[in-house]
C-alpha positions in Angstrom: -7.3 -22.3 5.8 -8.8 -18.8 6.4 -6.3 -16.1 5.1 -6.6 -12.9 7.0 -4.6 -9.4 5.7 -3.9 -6.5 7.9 -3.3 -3.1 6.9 -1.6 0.0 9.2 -0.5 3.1 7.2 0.7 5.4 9.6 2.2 9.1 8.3 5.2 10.2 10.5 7.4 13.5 10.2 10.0 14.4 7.5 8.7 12.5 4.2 8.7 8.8 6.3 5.5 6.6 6.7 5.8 3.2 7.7 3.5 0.0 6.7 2.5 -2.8 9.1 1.1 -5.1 6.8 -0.2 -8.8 8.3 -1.4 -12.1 7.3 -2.3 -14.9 9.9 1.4 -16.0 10.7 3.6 -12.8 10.6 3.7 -9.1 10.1 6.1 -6.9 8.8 6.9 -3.4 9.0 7.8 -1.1 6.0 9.7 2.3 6.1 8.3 4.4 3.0 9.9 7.1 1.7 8.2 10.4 0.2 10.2 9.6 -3.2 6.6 7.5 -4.1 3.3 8.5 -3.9 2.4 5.3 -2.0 -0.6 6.3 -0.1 -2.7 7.5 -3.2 -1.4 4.5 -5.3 -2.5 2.2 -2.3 -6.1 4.1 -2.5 -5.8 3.5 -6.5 -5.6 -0.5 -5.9 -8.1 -0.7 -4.0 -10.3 1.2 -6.6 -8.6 -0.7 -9.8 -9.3 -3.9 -8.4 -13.3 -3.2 -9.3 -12.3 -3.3 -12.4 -9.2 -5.1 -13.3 -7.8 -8.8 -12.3 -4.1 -7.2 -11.1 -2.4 -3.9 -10.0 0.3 -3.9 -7.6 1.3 -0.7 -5.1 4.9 0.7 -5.0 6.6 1.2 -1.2 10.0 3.4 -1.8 12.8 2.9 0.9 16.1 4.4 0.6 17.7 2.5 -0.6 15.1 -0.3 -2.2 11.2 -0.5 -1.9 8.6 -3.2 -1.5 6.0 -4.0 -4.2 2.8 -5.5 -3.6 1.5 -7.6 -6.4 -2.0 -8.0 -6.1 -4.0 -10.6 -8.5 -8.0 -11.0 -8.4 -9.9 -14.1 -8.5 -13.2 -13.9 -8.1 -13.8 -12.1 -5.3 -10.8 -13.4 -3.7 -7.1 -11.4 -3.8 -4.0 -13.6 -3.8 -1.6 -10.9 -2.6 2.6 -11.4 -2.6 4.6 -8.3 -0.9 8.0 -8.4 -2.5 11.6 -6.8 -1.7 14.0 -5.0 -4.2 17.5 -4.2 -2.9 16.9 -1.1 -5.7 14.0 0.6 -6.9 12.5 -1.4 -9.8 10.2 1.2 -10.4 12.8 3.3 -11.2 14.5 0.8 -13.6 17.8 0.7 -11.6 17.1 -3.3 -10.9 15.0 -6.0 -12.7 11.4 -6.9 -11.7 12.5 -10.6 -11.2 14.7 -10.0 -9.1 13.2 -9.8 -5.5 12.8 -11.4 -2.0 9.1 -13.0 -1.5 8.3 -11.2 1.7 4.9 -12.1 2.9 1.8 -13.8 1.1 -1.9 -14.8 1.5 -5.2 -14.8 0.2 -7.8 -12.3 1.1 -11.2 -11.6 0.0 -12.0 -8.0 -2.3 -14.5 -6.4 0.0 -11.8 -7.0 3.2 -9.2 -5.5 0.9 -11.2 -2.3 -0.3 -12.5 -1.8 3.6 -9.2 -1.7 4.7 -7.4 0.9 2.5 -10.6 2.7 3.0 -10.7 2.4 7.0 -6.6 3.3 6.5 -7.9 6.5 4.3 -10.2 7.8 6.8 -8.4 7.1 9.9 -5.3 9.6 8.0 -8.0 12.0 7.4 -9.1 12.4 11.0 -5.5 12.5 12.4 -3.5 14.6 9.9 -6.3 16.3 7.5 -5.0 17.3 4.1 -2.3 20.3 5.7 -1.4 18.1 8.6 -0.6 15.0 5.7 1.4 17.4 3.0 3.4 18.9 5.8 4.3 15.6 7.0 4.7 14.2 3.7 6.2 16.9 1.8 6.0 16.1 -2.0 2.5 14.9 -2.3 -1.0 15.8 -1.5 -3.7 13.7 0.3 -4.9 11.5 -2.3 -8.3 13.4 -1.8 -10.1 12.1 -4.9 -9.3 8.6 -4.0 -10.8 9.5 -0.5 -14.1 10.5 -1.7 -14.4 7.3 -4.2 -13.7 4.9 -1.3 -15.0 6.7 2.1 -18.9 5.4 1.0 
């Protein structure tokens, strides 16, 4: 069966952004707090996954975050999103112990297009002011931009 992923990273006011991330039977919708450099570490996958089989992207709530764990096959992505009660990036739970979310498959190329689509859609709406106003503690991940805009 077909796998389809969908990606919506949307900036809102006061450090908040939220994720609506999709496969073919459900989507789900992610607060992400300014505490994590989510955006730029999404861009990052997206680039790392050139080069490497695996690479996952942190989303801080307060309290908790999601993790996606990305894994490379090919040119396919097997992708889990996972939730933590407390920030296991932070070290204040243990990586095993999480709620599977959402899964699927997806192919590289789809992946990459749509971090990059999510990048350049940001750009046009916020530009790099609009963006670190609304998100405070960290820039527009502008070198990521430029490596996946094409």
């Amino acid at each position: 069966m077909k796998q389809v992923l969908t990606l919506k990273y949307v900036v809102n006011k006061g450090g908040w952004a939220t994720l609506c991330i999709g496969n073919i039977t459900e989507i789900v919708i992610l607060n992400i707090s300014y505490l994590h450099d989510s955006l730029k570490e999404l861009a990052q996958s997206a680039i790392e996954l050139k080069t490497k089989d695996e690479t996952s992207v942190v989303f801080m709530d307060e309290p908790g975050e999601h993790k996606l764990i990305l894994k490379k096959k090919g040119t396919s992505i097997d992708y889990e999103l996972r939730w933590y009660k407390d920030w296991a990036s932070w070290n204040l739970t243990s990586e095993d112990n999480f709620e599977p979310i959402i899964s699927g498959t997806t192919t590289l190329p789809k992946y990459i297009n749509l971090v990059r689509e999510n990048l350049i859609r940001i750009w046009n709406e916020e530009g790099p002011e609009g963006y670190k106003k609304k998100w405070s503690e960290h820039d527009f991940p502008m070198r990521e931009y430029e490596l996946l805009k094409g």
